[in-house]
Each structure stands twice: as structure tokens, then as C-alpha cells.
N, C-alpha and C positions, 0 to 999 in steps of 0.2 A: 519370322524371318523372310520365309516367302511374299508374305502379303505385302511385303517393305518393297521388295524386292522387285515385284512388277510393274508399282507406277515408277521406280527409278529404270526399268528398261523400255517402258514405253516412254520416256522423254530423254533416251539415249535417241532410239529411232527416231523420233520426231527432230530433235536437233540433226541429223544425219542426213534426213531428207530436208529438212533445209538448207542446210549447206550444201549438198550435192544438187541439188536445183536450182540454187545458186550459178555453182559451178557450170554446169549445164545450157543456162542460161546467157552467163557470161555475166552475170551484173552482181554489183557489190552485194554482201549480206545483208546488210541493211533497207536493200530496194528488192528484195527477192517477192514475189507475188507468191500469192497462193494457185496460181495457173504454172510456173515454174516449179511448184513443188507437185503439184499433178503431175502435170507432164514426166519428171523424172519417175516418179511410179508407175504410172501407166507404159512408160518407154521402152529405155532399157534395160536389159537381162537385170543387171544388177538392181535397178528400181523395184522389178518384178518380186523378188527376193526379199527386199524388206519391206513390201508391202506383203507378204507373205509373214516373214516375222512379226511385224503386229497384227496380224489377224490372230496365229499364234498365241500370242502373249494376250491379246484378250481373250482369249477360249481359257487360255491361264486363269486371268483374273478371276472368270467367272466357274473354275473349280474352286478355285481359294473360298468365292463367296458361299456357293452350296457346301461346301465345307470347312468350316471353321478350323483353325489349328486350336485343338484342348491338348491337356496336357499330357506329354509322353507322345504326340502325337505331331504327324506333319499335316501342312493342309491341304485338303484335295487327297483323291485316293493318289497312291505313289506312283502307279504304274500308269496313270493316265498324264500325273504332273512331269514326269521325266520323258514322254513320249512327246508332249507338247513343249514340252523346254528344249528338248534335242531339234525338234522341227521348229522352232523360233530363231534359236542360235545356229542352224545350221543351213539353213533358207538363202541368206543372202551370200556364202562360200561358196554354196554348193550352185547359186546360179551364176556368178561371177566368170571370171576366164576358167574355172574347172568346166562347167558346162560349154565352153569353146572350144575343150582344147578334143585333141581327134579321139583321146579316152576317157572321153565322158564314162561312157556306159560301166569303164571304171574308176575313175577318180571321184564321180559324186557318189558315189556308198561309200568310197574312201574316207571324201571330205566328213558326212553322217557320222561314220563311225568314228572319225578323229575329234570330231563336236562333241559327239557321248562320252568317250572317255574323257576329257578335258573337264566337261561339266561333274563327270561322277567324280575325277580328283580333285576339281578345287572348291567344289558342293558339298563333299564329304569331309574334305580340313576346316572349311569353314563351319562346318555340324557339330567337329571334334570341337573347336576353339569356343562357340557358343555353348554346348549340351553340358560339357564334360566340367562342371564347377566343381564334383567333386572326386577328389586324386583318386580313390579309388574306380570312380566309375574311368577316369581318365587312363588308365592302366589297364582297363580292358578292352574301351574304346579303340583307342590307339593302334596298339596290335592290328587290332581286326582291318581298321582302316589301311594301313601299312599293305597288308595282303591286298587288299583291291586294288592301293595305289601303285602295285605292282604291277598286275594286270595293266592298270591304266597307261601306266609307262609302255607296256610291250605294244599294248594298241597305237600307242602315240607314233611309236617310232616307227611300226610296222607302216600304218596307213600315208605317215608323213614322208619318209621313201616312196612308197607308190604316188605321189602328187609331184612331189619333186621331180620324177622319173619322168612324169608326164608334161612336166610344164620343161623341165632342162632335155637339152639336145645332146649334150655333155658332159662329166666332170666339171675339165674347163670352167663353164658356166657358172659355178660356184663361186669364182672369183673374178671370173670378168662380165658377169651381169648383177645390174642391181636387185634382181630377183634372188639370184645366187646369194649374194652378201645379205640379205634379209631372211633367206634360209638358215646360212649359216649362224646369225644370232639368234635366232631363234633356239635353234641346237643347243648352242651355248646358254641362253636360258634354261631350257627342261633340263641338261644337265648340273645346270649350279640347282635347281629345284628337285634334283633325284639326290642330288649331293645332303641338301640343309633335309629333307626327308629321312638319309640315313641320321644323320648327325642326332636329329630329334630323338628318335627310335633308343639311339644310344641312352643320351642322357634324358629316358622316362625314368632311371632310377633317380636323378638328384629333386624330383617334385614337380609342383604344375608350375607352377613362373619358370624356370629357364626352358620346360618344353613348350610352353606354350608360346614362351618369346622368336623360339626358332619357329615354330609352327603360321606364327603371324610372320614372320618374317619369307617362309617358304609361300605363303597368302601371294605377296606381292611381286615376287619373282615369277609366280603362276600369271598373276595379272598383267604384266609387262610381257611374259610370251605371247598372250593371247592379244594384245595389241597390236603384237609385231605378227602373227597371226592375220589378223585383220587387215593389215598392208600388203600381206601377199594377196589376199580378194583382189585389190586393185593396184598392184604390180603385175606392169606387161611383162 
């Protein structure tokens, strides 16, 4: 799962800084140089940041290679692959307008910590929906994930107040800036995804296909936060 998992996030970044050096540049996609895609790395904040994440996600790679996944087993020791995934995925947030704004010194351990819990809840349903083929094991699974993904909620909403707090001047703001209104979807995301999480939990009694239906279904609502996520990096 992991080993899949790295060259599709190394050719996230790499299309990322092509188009933002693009952008940068001013010239169609098409005509983007590879001096333009330098340039936005070596540049600015945000360049710096995802040239940080694949540095990252190769140190990745290369636990996955010294450590093979056998079975019953992840790849890479655990506590070194969640350290370097947290620092891949939280690299170019945490150097964005968090690192400009006056609390820094607290919004980037904010942004960190709101990176780790994200990844431990949608790392850990995606563990459940892959591991768990059989209902017994899925029914102890479950449970236990639910408990984390609890935690993970309280982190989310704790640390994502503190960024808000830091980038909005206001209330107000919430609705009359488009930073605000990308917040507020976002909210409304994790909360239809804390929502289909109870729902899950409920019906582990009726078997593995309708929990696992909601389960993939709460996958994608995870995925579309973390998008809208991603827009506040680069919303003024």
C-alpha cells in the first residue's frame, strides 16, 4: 500500500511544480522550462516547502526499500514512516502564508499537528478498508480505529481554530473573504466525514459491504477536505 503510495505522491509534486512555475513564469504549460520549474523551488516560501516534501518522500521511498512490507506488516519501521509522511505532507502548509502570518511561531506546529491527525484518520480507514477482509477481524478493527479517529477529530478542529484565528481578523471574515468561505467548507466537510464515521460504527452490526461502503465513502469526503485544505496554502 505504502510502496504504491510514494511514486503516486512524488508525481503529485512534480506536476505541482510544474504548474506553479508555470504559473510563476507567466507562460502556458505547455512552454514551461525546466529553469521555471527551478526557479519556483529555489524561490518562494511555498517552492521551498515542496521542494522539502520530495526530499521527504524520497527518505520515504528509501525506508519502504530497506524495508520490505511482509505480511501482517507495514513498510519501513512505523515510527520513522509517519515522521517522514507528516514532514512530506506538512512542508509546503506549513511554509505557505502560515509561515507569513505574525503567528507563525504558532500556527506552524498547528499546521504539523493538523497534517498528523489528517494523515493518522484517513491512513488508518484506508488500513481498516484494505486489512480488514475478514468480519471478524473487521469488528475489532473498527472499534479501535473509531477511538483514534476521535482523537483525530479533536486535533483537527483544535489546531484548525488556531490557523483560522491566525489568518481571519474577524468573525465577519468567514463570510465576507474568500479565505473564510473556504474554511467554512471545509468544516462542512470533516463534519459530514465525523457524521458517515458515526453512521459506520452504527451499522458494524449489519456485515462488511454496508460498513465498508460507508467507510469508502467517508475515504472521499476525507479526500475533498484535504483538497479544500490545500487551497487555503495558497488563499490570501
Amino acid at each position: 500500500m505504502l510502496a504504491a503510495a510514494v511514486p503516486a505522491w512524488l508525481a503529485v509534486l512534480l506536476v505541482e511544480a510544474v504548474v506553479r512555475g508555470a504559473i510563476l513564469a507567466g507562460r502556458p504549460l505547455g512552454s514551461v522550462r525546466i529553469g521555471d520549474v527551478v526557479a519556483f523551488l529555489t524561490g518562494p516560501r511555498a517552492g521551498a516547502g515542496l521542494l522539502a516534501a520530495a526530499v521527504a518522500v524520497v527518505l520515504l521511498a528509501g525506508a519502504v526499500a530497506a524495508r520490505p512490507a511482509r505480511p501482517g506488516q507495514g513498510a519501513g519501521p512505523p515510527a520513522l514512516v509517519l515522521v517522514v509522511a507528516v514532514a512530506g505532507a506538512a512542508a509546503p502548509a506549513a511554509t505557505g502564508h502560515t509561515a507569513a502570518s505574525p503567528a507563525a511561531a504558532l500556527a506552524v506546529p498547528g499546521v504539523v499537528l493538523h497534517v498528523a491527525a489528517a494523515l493518522l484518520w484517513v491512513g488508518g480507514l484506508g488500513a481498516v478498508l484494505v486489512l480488514a477482509r475478514d468480519p471478524a477481524v473487521l469488528r475489532v478493527a473498527l472499534p479501535r480505529f473509531s477511538r483514534l479517529a476521535a482523537v483525530c477529530v479533536a486535533v483537527l478542529t483544535l489546531s484548525g481554530v488556531a490557523a483560522a484565528t491566525a489568518r481571519l481578523s474577524s468573525p465577519a471574515d468567514l463570510v465576507t473573504t474568500t479565505y473564510g468561505a473556504v474554511v467554512l467548507t471545509k468544516v462542512a466537510l470533516l463534519a459530514g466525514a465525523v457524521a458517515l464515521g458515526a453512521r459506520t460504527r452504527r451499522r458494524l452490526r449489519d456485515g462488511r459491504s454496508p460498513v465498508l461502503t460507508w467507510a469508502a465513502v467517508e475515504i472521499l469526503v476525507l479526500v475533498a477536505a484535504t483538497g479544500v485544505a490545500a487551497t487555503l496554502t495558497h488563499t490570501a
